[in-house]
PDB file of N, CA, C and O in Angstrom:
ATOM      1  N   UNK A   1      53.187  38.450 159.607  1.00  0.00           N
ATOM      2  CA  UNK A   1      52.342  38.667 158.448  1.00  0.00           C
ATOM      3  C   UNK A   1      52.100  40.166 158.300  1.00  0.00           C
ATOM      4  O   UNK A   1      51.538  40.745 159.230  1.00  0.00           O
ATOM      5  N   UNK A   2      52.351  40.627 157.566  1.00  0.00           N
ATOM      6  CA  UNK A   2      52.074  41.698 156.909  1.00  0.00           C
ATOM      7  C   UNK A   2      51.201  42.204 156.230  1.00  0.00           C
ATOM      8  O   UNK A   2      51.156  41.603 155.157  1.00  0.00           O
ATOM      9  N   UNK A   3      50.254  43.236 156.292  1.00  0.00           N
ATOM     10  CA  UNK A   3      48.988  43.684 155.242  1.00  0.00           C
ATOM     11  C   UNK A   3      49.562  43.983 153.717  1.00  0.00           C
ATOM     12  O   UNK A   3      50.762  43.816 153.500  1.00  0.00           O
ATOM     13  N   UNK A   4      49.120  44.205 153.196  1.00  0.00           N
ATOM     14  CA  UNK A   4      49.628  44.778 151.398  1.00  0.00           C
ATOM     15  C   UNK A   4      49.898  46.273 151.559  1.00  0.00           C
ATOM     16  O   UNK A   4      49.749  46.759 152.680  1.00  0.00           O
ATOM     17  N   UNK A   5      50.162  46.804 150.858  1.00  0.00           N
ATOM     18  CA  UNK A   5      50.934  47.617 150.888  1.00  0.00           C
ATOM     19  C   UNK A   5      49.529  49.259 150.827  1.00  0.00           C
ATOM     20  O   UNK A   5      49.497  50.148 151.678  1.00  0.00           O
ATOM     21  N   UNK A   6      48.658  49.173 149.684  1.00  0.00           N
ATOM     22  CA  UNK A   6      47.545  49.314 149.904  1.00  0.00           C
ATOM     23  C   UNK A   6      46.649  49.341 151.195  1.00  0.00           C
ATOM     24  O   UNK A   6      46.287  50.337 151.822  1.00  0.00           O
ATOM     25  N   UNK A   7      46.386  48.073 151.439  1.00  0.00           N
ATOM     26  CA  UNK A   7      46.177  48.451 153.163  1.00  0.00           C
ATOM     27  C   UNK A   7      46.449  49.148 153.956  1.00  0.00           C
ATOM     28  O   UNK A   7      45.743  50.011 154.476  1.00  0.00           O
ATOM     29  N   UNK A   8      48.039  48.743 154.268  1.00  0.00           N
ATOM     30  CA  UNK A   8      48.986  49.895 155.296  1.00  0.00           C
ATOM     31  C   UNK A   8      48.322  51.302 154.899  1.00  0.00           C
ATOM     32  O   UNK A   8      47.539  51.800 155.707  1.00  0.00           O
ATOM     33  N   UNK A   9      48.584  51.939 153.748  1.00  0.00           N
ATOM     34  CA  UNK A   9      48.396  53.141 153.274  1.00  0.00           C
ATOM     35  C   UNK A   9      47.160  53.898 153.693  1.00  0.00           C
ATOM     36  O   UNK A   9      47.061  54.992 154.250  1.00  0.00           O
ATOM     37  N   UNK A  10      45.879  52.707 153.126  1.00  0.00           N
ATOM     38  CA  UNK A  10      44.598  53.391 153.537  1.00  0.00           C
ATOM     39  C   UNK A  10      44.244  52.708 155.350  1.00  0.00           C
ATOM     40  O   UNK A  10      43.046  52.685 155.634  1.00  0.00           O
ATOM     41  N   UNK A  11      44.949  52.347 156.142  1.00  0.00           N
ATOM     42  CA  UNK A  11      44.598  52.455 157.428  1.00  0.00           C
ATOM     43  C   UNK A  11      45.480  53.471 157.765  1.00  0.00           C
ATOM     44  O   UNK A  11      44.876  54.468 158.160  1.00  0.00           O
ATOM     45  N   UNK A  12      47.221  53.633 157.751  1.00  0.00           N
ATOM     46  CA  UNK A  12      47.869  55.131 158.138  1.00  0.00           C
ATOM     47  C   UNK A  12      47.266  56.619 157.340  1.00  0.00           C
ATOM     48  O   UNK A  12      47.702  57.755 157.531  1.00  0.00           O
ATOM     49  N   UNK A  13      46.492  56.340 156.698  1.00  0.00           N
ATOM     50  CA  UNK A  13      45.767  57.759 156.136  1.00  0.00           C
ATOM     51  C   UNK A  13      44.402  58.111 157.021  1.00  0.00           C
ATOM     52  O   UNK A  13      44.093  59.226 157.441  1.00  0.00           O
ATOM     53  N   UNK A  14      43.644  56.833 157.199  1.00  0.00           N
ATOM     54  CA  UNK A  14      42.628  56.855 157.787  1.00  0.00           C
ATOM     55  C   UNK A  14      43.359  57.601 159.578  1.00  0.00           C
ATOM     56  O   UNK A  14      42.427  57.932 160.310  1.00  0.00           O
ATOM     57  N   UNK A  15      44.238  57.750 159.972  1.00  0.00           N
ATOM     58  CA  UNK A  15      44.617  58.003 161.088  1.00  0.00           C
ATOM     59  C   UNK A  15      45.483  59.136 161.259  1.00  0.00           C
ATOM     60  O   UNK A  15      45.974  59.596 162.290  1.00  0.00           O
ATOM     61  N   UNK A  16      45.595  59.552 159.893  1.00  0.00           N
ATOM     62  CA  UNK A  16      45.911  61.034 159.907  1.00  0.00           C
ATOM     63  C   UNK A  16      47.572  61.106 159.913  1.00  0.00           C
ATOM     64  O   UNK A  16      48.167  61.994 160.522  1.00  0.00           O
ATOM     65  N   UNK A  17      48.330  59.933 159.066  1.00  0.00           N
ATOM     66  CA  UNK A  17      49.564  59.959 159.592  1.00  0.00           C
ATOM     67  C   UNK A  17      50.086  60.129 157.757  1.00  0.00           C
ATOM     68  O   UNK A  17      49.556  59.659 156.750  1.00  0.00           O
ATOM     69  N   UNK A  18      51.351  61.021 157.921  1.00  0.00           N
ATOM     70  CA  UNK A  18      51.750  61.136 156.422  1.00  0.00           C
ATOM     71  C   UNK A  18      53.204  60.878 156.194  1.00  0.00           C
ATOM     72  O   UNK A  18      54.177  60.927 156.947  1.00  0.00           O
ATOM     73  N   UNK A  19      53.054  60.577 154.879  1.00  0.00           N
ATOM     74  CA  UNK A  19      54.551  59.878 154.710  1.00  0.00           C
ATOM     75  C   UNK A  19      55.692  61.301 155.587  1.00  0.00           C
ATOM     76  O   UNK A  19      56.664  60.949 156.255  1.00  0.00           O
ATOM     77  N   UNK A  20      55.394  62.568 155.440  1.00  0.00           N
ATOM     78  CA  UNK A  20      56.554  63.813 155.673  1.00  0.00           C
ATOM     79  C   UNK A  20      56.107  63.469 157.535  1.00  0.00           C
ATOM     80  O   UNK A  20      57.182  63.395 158.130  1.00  0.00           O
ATOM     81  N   UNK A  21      55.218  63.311 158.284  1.00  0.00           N
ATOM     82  CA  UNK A  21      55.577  62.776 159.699  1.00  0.00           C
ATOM     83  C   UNK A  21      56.485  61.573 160.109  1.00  0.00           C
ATOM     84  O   UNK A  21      56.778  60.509 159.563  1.00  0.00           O
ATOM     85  N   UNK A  22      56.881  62.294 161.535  1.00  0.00           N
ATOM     86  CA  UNK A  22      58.030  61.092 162.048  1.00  0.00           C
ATOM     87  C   UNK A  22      57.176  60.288 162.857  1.00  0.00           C
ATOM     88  O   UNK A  22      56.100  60.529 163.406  1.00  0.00           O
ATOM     89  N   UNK A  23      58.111  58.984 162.791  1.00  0.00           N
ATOM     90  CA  UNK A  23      56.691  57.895 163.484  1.00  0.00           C
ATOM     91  C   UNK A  23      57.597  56.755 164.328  1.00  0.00           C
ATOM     92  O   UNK A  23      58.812  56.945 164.273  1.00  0.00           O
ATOM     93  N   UNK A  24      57.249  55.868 164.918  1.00  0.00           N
ATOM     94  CA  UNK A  24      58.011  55.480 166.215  1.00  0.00           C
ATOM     95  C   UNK A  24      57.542  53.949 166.366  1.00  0.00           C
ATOM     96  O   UNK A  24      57.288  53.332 167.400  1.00  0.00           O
ATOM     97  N   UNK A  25      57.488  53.362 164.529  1.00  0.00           N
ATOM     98  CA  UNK A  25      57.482  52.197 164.812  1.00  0.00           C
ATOM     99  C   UNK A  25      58.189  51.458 163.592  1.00  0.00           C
ATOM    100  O   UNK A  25      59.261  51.763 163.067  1.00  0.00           O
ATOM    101  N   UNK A  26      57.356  50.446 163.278  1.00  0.00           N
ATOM    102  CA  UNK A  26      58.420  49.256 162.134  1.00  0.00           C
ATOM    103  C   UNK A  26      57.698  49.947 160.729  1.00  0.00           C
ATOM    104  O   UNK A  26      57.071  49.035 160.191  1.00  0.00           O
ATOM    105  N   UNK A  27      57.554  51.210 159.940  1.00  0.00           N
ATOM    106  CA  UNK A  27      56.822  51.752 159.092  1.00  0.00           C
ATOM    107  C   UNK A  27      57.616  51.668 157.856  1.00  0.00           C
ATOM    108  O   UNK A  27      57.096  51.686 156.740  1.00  0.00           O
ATOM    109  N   UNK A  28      58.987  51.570 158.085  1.00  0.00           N
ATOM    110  CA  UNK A  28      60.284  51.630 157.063  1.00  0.00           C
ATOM    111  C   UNK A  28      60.316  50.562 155.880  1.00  0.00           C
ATOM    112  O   UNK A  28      61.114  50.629 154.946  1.00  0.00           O
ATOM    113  N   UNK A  29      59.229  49.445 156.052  1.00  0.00           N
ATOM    114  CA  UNK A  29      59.197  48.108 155.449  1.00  0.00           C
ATOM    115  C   UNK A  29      58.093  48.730 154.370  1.00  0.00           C
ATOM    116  O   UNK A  29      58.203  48.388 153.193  1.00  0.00           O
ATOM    117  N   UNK A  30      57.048  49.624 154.757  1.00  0.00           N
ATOM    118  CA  UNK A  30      56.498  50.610 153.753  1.00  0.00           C
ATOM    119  C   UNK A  30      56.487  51.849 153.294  1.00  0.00           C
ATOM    120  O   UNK A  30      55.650  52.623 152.829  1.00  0.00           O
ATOM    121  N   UNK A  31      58.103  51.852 153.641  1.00  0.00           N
ATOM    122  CA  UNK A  31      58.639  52.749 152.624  1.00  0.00           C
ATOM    123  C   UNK A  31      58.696  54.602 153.147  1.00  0.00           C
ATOM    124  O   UNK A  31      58.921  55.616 152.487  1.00  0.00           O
ATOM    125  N   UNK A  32      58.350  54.372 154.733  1.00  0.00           N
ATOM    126  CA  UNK A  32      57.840  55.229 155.312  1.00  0.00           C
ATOM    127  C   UNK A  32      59.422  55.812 155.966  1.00  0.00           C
ATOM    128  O   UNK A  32      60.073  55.019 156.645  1.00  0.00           O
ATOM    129  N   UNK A  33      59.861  56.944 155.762  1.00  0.00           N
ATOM    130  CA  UNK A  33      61.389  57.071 155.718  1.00  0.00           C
ATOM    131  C   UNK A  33      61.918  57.985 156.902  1.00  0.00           C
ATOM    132  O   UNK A  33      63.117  58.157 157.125  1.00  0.00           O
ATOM    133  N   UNK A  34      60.756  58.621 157.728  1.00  0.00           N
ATOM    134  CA  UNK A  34      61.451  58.890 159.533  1.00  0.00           C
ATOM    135  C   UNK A  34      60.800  57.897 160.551  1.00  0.00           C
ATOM    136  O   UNK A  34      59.660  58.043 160.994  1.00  0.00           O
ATOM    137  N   UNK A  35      61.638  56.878 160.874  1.00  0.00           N
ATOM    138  CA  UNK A  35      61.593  55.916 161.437  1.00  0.00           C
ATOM    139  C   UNK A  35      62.928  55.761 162.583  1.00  0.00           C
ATOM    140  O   UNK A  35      64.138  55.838 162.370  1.00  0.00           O
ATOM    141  N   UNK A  36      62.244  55.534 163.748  1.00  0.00           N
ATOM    142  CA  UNK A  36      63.625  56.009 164.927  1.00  0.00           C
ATOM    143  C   UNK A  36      63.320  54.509 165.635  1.00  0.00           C
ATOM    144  O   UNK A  36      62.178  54.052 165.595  1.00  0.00           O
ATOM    145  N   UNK A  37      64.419  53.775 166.285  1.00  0.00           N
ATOM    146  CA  UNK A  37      64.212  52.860 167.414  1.00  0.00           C
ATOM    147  C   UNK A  37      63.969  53.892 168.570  1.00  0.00           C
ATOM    148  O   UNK A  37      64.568  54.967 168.610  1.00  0.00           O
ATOM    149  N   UNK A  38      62.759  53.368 169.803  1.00  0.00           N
ATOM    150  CA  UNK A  38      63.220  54.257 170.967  1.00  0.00           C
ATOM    151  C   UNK A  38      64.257  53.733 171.902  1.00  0.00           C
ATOM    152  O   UNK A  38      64.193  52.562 172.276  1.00  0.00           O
ATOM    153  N   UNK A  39      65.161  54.491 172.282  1.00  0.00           N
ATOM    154  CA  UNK A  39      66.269  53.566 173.465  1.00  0.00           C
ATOM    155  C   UNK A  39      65.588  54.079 174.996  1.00  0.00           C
ATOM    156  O   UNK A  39      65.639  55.131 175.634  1.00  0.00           O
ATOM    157  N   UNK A  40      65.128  53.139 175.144  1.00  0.00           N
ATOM    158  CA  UNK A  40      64.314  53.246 176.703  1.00  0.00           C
ATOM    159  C   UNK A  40      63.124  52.571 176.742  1.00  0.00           C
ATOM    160  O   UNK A  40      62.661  52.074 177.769  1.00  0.00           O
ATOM    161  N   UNK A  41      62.703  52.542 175.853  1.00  0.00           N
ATOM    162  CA  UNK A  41      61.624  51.860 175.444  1.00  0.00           C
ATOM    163  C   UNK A  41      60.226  53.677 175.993  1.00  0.00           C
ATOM    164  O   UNK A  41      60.404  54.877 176.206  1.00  0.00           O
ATOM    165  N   UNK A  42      59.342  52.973 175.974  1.00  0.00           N
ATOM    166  CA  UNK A  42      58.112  53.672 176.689  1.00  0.00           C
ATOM    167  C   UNK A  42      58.070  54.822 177.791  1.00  0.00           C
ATOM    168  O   UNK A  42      57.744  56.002 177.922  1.00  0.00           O
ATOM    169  N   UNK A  43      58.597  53.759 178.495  1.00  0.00           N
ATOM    170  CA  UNK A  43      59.248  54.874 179.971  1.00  0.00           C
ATOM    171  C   UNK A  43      60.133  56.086 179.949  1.00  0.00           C
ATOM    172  O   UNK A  43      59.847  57.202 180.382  1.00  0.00           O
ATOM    173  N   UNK A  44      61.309  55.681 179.352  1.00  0.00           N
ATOM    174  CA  UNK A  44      61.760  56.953 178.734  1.00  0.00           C
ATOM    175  C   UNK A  44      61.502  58.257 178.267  1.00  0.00           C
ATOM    176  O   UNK A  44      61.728  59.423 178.591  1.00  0.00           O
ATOM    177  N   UNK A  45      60.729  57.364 177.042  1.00  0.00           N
ATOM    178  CA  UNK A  45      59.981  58.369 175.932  1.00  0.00           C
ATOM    179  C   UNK A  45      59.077  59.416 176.901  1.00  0.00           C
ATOM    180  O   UNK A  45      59.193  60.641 176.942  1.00  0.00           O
ATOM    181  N   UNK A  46      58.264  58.678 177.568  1.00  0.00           N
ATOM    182  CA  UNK A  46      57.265  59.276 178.909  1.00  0.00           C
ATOM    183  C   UNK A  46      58.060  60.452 179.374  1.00  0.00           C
ATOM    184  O   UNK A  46      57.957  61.675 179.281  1.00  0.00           O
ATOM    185  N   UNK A  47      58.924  59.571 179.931  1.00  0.00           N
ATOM    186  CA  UNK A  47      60.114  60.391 181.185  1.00  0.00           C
ATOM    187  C   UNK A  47      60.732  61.543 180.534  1.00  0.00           C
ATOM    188  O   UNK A  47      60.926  62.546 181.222  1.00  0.00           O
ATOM    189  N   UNK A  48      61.045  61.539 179.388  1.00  0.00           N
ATOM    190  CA  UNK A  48      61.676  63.167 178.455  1.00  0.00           C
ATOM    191  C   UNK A  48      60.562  63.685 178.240  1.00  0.00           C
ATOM    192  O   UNK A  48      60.643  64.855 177.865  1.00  0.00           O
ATOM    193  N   UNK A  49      59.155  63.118 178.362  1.00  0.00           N
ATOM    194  CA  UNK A  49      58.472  64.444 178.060  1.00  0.00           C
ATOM    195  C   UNK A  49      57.701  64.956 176.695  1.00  0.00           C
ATOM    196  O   UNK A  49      57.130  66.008 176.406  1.00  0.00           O
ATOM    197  N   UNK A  50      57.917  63.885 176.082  1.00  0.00           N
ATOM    198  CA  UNK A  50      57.483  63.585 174.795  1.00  0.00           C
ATOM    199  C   UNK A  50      55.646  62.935 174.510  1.00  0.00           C
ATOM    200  O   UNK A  50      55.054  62.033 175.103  1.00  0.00           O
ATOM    201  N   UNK A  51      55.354  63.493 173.811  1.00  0.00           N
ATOM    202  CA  UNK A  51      53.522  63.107 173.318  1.00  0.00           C
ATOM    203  C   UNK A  51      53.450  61.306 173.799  1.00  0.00           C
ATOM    204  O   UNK A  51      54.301  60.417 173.777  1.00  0.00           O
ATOM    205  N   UNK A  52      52.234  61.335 174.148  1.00  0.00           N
ATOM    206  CA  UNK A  52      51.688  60.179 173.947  1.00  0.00           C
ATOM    207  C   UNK A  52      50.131  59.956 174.361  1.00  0.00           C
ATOM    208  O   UNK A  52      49.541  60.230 175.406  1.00  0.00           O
ATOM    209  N   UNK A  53      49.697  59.370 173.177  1.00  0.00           N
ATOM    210  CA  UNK A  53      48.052  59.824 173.212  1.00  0.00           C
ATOM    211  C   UNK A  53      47.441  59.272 173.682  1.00  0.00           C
ATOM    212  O   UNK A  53      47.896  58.128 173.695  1.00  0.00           O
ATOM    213  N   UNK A  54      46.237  59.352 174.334  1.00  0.00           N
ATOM    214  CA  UNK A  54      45.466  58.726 175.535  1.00  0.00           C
ATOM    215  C   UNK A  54      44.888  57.151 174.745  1.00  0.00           C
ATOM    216  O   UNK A  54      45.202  56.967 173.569  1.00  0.00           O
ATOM    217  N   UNK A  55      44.222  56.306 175.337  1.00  0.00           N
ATOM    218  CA  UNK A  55      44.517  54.878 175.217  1.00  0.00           C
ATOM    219  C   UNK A  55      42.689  55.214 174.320  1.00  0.00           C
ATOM    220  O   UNK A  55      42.402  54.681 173.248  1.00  0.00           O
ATOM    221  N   UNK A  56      41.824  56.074 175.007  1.00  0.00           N
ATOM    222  CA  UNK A  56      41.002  56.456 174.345  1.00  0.00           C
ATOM    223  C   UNK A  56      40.763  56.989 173.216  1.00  0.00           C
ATOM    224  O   UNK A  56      39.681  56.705 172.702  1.00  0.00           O
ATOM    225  N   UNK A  57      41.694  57.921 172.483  1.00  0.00           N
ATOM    226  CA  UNK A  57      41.969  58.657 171.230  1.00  0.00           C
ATOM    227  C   UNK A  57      42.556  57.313 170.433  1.00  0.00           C
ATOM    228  O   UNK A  57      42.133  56.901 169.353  1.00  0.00           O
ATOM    229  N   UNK A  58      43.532  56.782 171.150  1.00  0.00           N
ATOM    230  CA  UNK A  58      43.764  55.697 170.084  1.00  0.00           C
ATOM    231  C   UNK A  58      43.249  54.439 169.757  1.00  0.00           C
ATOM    232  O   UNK A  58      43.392  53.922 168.649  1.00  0.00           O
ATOM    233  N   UNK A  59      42.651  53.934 170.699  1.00  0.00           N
ATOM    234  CA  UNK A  59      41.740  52.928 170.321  1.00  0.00           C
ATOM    235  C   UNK A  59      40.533  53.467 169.522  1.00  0.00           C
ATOM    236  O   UNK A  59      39.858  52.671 168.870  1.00  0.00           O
ATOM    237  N   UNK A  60      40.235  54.760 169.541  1.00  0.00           N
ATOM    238  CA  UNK A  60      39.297  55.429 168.008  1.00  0.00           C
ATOM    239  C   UNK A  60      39.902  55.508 166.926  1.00  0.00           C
ATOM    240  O   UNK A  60      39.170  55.590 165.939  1.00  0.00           O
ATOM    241  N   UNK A  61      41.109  55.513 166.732  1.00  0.00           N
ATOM    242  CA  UNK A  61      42.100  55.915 166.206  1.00  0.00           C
ATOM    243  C   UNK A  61      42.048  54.548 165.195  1.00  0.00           C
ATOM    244  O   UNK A  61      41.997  54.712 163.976  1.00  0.00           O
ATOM    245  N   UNK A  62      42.064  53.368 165.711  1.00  0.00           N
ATOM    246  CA  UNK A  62      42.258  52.221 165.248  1.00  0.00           C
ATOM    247  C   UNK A  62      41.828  51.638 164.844  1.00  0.00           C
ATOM    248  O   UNK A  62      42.270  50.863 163.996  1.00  0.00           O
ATOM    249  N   UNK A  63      40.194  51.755 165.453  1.00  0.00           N
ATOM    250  CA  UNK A  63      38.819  51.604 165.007  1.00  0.00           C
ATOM    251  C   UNK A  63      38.780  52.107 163.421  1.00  0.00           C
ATOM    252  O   UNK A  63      38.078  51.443 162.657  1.00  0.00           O
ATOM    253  N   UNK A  64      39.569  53.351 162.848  1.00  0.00           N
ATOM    254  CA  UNK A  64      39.067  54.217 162.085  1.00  0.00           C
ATOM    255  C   UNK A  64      39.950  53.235 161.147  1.00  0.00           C
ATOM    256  O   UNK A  64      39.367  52.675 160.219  1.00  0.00           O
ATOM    257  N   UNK A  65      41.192  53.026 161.331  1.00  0.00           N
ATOM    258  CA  UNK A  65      42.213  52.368 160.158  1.00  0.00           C
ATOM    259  C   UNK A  65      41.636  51.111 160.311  1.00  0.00           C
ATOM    260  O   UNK A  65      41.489  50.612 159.195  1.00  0.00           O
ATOM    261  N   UNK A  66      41.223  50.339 161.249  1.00  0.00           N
ATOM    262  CA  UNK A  66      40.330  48.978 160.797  1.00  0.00           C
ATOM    263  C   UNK A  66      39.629  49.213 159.994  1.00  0.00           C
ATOM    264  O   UNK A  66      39.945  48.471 159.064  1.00  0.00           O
ATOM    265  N   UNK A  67      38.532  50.014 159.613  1.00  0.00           N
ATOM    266  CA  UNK A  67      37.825  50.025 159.052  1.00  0.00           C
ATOM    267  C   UNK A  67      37.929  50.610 157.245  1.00  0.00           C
ATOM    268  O   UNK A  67      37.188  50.517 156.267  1.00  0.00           O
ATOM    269  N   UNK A  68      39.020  51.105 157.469  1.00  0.00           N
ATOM    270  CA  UNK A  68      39.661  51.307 156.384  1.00  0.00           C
ATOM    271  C   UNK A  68      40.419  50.455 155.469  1.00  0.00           C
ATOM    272  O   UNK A  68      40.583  50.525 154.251  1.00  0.00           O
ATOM    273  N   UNK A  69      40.837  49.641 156.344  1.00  0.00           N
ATOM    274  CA  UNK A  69      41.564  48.664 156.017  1.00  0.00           C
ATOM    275  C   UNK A  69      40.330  47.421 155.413  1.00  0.00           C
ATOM    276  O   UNK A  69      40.180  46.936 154.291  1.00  0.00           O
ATOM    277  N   UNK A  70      39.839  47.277 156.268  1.00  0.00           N
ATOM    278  CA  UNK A  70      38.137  46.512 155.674  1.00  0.00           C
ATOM    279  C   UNK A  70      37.924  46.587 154.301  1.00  0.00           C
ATOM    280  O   UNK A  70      37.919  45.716 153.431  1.00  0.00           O
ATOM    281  N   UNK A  71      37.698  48.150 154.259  1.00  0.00           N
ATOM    282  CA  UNK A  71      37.323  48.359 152.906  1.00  0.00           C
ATOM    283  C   UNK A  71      38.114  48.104 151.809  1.00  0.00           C
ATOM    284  O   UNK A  71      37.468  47.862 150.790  1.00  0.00           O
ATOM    285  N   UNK A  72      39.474  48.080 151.686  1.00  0.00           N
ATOM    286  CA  UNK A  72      40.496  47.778 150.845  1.00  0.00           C
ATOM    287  C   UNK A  72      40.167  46.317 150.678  1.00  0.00           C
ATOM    288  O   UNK A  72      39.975  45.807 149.574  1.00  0.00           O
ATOM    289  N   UNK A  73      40.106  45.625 151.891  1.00  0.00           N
ATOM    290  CA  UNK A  73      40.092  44.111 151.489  1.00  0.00           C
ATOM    291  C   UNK A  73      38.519  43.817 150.621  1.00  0.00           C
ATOM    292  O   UNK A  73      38.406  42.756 150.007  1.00  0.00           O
ATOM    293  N   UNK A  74      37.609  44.604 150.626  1.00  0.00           N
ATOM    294  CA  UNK A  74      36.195  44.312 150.348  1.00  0.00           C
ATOM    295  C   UNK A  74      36.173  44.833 149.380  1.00  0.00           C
ATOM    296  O   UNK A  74      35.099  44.848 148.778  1.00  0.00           O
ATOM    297  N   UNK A  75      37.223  45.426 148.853  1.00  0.00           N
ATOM    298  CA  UNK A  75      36.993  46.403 147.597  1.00  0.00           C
ATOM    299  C   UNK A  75      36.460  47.727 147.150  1.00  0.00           C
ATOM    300  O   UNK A  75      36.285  48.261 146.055  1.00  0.00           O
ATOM    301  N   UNK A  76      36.289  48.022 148.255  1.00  0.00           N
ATOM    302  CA  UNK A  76      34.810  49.685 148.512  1.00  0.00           C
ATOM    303  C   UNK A  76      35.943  50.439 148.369  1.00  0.00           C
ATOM    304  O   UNK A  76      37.084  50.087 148.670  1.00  0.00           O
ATOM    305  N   UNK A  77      35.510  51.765 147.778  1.00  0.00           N
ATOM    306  CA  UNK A  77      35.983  53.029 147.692  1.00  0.00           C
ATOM    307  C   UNK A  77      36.270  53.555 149.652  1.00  0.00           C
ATOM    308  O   UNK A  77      35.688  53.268 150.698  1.00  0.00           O
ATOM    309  N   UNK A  78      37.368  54.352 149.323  1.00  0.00           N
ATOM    310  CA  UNK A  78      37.753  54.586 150.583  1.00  0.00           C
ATOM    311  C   UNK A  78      37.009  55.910 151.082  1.00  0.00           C
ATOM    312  O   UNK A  78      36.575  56.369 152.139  1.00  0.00           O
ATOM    313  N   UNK A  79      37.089  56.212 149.944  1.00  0.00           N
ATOM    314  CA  UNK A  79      35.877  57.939 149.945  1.00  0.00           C
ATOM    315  C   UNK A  79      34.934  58.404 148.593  1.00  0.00           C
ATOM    316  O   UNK A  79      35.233  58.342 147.400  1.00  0.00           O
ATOM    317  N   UNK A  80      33.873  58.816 149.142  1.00  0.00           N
ATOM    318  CA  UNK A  80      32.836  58.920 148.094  1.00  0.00           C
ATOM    319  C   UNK A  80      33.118  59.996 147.371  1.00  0.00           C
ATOM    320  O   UNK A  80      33.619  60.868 148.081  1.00  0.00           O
ATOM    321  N   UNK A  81      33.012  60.289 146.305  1.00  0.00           N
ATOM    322  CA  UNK A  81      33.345  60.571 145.243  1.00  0.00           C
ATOM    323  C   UNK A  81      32.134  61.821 145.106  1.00  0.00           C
ATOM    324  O   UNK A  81      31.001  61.341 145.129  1.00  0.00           O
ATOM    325  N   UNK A  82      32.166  63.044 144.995  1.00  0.00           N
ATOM    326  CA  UNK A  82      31.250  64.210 145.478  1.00  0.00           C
ATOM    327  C   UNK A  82      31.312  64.272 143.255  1.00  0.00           C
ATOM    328  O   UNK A  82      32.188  64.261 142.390  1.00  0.00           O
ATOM    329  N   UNK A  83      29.240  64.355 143.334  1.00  0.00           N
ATOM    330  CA  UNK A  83      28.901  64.204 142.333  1.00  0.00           C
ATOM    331  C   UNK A  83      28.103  65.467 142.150  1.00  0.00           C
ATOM    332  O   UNK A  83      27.268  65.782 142.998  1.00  0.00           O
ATOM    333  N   UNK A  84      28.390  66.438 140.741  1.00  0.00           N
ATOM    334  CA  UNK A  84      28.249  67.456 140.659  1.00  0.00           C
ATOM    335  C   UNK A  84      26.830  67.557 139.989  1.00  0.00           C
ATOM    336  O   UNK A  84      26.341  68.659 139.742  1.00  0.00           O
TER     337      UNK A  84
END
């Protein structure tokens, strides 16, 4: 099952990720166009030496696109609107 397309968008924004970043999962189904399989899986990736963010940053991380994602389904503005 898949979120809408909307969703995806405002939880990968809420997390700071943009269509011009490369990303290291199934993102290509929304249209998201640097998309790599890893060959090694995890360990690998580890083992060359490559980023990977602490289990703490990303479980905030996720928290933030849940909640983003919330709001899409509830209908709320994703950001308030600065009134002059």
């Amino acid at each position: 099952m898949l979120p809408s397309e909307e969703v995806f968008a405002a939880a990968c924004s809420a997390l700071g990720i943009e269509n011009k970043d490369g990303v290291v999962v199934m993102f290509r189904v929304f249209g998201h166009e640097s998309v790599w399989v890893l060959d090694g899986g995890l360990p690998k990736w580890r083992a060359s030496g490559y980023e990977v963010e602490s289990s703490a940053y990303a479980i905030l991380k996720s928290n933030v696109a849940s909640e983003a994602a919330e709001k899409v389904y509830q209908g709320q503005p994703l950001f308030k609107k600065n009134v002059l």
